[in-house]
PAMITI-875258 format. One record per atom (N, C-alpha, C): atom name; residue in three letters; x, y, z. Coordinates in Angstrom, 1 decimal. Layout:
@name=CA, resn=ALA, xx=X, yy=Y, zz=Z
...
END
This chain:
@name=N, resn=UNK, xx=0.9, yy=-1.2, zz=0.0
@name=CA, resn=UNK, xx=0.0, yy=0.0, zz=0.0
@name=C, resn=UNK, xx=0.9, yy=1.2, zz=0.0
@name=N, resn=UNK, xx=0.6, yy=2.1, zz=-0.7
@name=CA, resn=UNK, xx=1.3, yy=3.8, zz=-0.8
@name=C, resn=UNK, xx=0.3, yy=4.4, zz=0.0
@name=N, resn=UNK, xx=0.9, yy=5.6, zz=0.6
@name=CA, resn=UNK, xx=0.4, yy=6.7, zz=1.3
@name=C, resn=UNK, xx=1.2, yy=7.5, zz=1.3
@name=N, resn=UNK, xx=0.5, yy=9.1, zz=0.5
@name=CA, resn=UNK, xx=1.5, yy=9.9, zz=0.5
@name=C, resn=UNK, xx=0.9, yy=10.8, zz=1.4
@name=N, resn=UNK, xx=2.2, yy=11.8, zz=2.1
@name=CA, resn=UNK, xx=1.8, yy=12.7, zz=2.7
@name=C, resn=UNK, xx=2.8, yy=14.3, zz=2.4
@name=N, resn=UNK, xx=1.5, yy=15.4, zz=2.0
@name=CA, resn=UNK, xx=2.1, yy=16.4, zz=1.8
@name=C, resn=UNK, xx=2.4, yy=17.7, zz=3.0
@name=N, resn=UNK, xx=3.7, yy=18.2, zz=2.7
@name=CA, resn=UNK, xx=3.8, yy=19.6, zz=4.0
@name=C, resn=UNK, xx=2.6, yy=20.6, zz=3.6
@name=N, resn=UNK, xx=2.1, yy=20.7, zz=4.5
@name=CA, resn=UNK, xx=1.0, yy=21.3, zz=4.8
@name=C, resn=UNK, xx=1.3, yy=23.3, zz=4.5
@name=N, resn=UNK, xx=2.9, yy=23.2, zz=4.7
@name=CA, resn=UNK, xx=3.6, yy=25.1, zz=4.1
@name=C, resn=UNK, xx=3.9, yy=25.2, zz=3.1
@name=N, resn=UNK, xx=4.0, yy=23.9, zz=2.0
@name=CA, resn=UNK, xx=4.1, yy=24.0, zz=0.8
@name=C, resn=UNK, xx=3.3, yy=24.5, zz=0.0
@name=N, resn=UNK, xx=4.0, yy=25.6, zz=-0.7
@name=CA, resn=UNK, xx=2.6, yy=25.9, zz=-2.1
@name=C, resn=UNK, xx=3.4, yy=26.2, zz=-3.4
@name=N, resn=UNK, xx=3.2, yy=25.6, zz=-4.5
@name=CA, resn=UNK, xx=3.8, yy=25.4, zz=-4.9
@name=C, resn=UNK, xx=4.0, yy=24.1, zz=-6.2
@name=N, resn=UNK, xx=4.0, yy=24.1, zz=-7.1
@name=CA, resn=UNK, xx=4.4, yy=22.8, zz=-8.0
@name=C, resn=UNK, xx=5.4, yy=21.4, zz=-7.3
@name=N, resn=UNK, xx=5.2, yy=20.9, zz=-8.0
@name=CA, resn=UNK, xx=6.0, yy=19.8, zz=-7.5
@name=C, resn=UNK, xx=5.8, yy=18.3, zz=-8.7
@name=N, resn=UNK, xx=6.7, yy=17.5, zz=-8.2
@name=CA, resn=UNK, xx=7.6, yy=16.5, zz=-10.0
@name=C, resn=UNK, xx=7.6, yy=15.5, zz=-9.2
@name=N, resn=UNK, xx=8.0, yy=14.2, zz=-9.0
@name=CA, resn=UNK, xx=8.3, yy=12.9, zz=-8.5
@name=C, resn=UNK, xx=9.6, yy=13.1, zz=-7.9
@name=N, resn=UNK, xx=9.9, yy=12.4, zz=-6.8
@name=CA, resn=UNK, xx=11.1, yy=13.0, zz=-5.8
@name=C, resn=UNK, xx=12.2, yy=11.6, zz=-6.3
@name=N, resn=UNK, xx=13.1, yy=11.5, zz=-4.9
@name=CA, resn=UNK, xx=14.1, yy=10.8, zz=-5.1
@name=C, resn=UNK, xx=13.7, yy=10.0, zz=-4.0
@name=N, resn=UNK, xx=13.4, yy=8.6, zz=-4.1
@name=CA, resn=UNK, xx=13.6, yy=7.6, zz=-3.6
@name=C, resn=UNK, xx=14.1, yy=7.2, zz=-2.2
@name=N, resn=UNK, xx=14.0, yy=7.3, zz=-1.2
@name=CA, resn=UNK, xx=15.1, yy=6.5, zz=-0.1
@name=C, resn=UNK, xx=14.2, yy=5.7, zz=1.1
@name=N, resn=UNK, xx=15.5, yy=4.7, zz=1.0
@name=CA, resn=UNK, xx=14.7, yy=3.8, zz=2.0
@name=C, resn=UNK, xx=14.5, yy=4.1, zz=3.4
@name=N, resn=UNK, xx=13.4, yy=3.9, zz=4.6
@name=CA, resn=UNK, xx=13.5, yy=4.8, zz=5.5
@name=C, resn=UNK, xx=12.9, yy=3.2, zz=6.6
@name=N, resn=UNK, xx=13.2, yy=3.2, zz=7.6
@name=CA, resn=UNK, xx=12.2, yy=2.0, zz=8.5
@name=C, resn=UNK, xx=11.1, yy=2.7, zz=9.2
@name=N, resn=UNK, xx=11.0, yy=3.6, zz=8.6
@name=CA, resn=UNK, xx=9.2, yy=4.6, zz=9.3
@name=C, resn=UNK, xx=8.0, yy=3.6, zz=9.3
@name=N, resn=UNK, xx=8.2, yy=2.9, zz=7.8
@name=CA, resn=UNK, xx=7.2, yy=1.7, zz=7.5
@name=C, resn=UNK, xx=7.3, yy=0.4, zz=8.9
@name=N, resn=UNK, xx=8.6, yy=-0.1, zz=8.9
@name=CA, resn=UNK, xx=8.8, yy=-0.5, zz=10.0
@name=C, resn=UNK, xx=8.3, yy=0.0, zz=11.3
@name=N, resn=UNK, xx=8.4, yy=1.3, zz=11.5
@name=CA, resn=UNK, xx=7.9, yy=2.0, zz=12.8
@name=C, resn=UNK, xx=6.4, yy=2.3, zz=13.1
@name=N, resn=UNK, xx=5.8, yy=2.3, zz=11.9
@name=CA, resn=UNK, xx=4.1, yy=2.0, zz=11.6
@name=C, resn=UNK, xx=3.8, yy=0.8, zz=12.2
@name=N, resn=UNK, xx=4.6, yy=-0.1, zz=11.4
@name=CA, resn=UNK, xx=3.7, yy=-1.3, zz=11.5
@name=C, resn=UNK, xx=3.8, yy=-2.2, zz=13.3
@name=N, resn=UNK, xx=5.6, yy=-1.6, zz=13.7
@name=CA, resn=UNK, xx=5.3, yy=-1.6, zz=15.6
@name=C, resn=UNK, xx=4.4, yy=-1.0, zz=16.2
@name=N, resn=UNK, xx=4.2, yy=0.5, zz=15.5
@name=CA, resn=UNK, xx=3.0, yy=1.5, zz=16.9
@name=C, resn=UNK, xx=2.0, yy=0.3, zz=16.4
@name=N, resn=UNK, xx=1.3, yy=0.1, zz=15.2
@name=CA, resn=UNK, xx=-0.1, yy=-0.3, zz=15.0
@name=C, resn=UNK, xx=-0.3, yy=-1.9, zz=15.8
@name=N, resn=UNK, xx=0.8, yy=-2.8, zz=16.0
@name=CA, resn=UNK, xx=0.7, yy=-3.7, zz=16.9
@name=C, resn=UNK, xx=0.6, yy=-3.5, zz=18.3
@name=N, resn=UNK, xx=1.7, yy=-2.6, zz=18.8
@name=CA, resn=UNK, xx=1.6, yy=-2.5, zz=20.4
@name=C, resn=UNK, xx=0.4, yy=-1.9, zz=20.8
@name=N, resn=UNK, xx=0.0, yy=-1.2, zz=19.6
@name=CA, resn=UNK, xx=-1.2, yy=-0.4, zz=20.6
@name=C, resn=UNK, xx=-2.5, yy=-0.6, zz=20.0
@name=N, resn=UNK, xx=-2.4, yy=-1.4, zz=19.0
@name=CA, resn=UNK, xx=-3.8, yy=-1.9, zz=18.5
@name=C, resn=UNK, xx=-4.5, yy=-0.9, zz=17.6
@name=N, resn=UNK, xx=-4.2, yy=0.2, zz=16.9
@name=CA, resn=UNK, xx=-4.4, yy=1.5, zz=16.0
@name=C, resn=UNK, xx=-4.2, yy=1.3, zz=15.0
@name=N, resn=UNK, xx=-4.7, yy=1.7, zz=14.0
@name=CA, resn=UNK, xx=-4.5, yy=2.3, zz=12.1
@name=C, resn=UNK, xx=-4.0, yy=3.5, zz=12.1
@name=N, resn=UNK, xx=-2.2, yy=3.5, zz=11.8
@name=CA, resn=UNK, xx=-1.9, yy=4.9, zz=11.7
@name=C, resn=UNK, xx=-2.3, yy=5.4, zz=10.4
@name=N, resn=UNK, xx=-3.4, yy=6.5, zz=10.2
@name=CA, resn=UNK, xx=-3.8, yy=7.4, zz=9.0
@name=C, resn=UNK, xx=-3.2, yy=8.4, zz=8.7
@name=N, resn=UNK, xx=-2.0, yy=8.7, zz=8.7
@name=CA, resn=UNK, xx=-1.5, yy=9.7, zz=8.9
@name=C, resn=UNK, xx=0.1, yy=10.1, zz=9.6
@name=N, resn=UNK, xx=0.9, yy=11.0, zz=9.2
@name=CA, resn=UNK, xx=1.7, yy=11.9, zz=10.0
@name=C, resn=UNK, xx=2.4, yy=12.9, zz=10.2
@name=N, resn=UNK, xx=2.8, yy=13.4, zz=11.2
@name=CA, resn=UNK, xx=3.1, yy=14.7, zz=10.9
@name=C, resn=UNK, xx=4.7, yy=14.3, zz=11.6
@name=N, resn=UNK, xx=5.3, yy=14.9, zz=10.6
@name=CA, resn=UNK, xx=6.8, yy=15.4, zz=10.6
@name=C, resn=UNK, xx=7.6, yy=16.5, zz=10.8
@name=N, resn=UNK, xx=8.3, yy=16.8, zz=12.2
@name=CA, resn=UNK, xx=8.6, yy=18.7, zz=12.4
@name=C, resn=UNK, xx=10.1, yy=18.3, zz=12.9
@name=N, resn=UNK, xx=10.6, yy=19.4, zz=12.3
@name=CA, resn=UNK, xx=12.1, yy=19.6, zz=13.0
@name=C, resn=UNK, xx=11.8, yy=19.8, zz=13.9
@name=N, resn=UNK, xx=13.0, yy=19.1, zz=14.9
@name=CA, resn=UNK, xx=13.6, yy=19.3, zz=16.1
@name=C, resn=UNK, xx=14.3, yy=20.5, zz=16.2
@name=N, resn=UNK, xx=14.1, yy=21.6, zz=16.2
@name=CA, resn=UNK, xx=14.9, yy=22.8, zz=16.1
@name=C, resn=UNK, xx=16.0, yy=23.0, zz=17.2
@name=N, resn=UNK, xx=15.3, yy=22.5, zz=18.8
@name=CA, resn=UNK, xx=16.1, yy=22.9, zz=19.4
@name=C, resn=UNK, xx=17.1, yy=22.0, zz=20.0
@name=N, resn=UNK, xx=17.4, yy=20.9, zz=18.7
@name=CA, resn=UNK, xx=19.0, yy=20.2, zz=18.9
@name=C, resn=UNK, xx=20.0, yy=21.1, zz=18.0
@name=N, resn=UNK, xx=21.3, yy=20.5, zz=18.2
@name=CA, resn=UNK, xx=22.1, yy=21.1, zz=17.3
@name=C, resn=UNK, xx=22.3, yy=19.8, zz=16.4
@name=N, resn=UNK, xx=22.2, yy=19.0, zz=16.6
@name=CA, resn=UNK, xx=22.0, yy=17.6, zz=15.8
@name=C, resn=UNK, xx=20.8, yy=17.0, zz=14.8
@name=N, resn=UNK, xx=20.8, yy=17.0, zz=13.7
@name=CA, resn=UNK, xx=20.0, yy=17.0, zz=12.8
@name=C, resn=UNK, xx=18.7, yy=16.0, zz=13.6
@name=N, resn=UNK, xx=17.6, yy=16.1, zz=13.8
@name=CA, resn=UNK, xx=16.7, yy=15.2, zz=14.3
@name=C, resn=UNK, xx=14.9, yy=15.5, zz=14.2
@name=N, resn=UNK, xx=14.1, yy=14.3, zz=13.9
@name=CA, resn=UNK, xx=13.1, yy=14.9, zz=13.8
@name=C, resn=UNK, xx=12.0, yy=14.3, zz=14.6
@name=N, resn=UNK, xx=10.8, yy=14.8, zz=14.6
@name=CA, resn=UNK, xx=9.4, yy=14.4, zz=15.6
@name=C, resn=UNK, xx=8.7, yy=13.5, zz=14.5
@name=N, resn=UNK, xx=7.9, yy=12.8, zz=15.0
@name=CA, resn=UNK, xx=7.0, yy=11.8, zz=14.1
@name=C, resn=UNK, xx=5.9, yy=11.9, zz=14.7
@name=N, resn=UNK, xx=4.7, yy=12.2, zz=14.6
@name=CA, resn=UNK, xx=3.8, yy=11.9, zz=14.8
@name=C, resn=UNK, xx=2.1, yy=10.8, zz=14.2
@name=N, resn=UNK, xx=1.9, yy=10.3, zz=15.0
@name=CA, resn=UNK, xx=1.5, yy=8.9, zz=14.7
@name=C, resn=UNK, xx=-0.3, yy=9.6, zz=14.5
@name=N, resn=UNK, xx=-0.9, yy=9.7, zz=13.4
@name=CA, resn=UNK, xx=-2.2, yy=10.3, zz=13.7
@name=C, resn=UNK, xx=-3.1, yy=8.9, zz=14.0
@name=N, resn=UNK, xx=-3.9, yy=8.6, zz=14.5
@name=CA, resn=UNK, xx=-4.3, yy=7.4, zz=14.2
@name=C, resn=UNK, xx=-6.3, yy=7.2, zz=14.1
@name=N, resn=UNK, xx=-6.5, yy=6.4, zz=13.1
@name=CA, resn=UNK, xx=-7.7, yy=6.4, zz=13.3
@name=C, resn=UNK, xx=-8.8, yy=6.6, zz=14.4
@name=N, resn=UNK, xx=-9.9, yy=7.5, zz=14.7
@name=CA, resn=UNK, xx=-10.7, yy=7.0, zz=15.6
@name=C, resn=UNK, xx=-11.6, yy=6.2, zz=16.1
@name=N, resn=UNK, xx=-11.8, yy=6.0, zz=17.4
@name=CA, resn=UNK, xx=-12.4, yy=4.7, zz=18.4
@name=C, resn=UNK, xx=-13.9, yy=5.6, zz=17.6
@name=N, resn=UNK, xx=-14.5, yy=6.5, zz=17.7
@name=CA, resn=UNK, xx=-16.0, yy=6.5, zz=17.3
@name=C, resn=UNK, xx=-16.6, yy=6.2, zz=16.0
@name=N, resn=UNK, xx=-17.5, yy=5.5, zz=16.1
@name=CA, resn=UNK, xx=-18.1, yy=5.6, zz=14.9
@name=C, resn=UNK, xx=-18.3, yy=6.5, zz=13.3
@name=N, resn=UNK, xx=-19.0, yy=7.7, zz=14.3
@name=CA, resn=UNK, xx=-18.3, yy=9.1, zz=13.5
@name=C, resn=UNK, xx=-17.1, yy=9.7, zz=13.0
@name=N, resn=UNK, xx=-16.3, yy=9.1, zz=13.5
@name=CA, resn=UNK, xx=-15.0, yy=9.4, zz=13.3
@name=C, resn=UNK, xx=-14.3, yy=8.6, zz=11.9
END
């Protein structure tokens, strides 16, 4: 399955990127077992206040209501 996700400050054109292998997929597929969740989603932010390149992940995940 693909799932893309776009920066939400982007505006702008955009072409097919470059390729790289990441274990995020691997990191989905751990949260969605330990905690029993469908990640739909995520959000990706620099870590600004390292001096070491690093980022946040955030796991959006389906909701428990019906409605949802």
């Amino acid at each position: 399955m693909t799932r893309t996700f776009w920066s939400d400050i982007y505006k702008g054109n955009a072409i097919g990127g470059i390729y790289y292998r990441s274990r995020i997929a691997l990191d989905i597929d751990d949260f969605e077992k330990k905690f029993n969740k469908e990640v739909v989603g995520i959000t990706v932010s620099d870590k600004s206040e390292s001096d070491k390149p690093s980022w946040n992940v955030e796991f959006i995940v389906k909701g428990d209501n019906k409605d949802d």
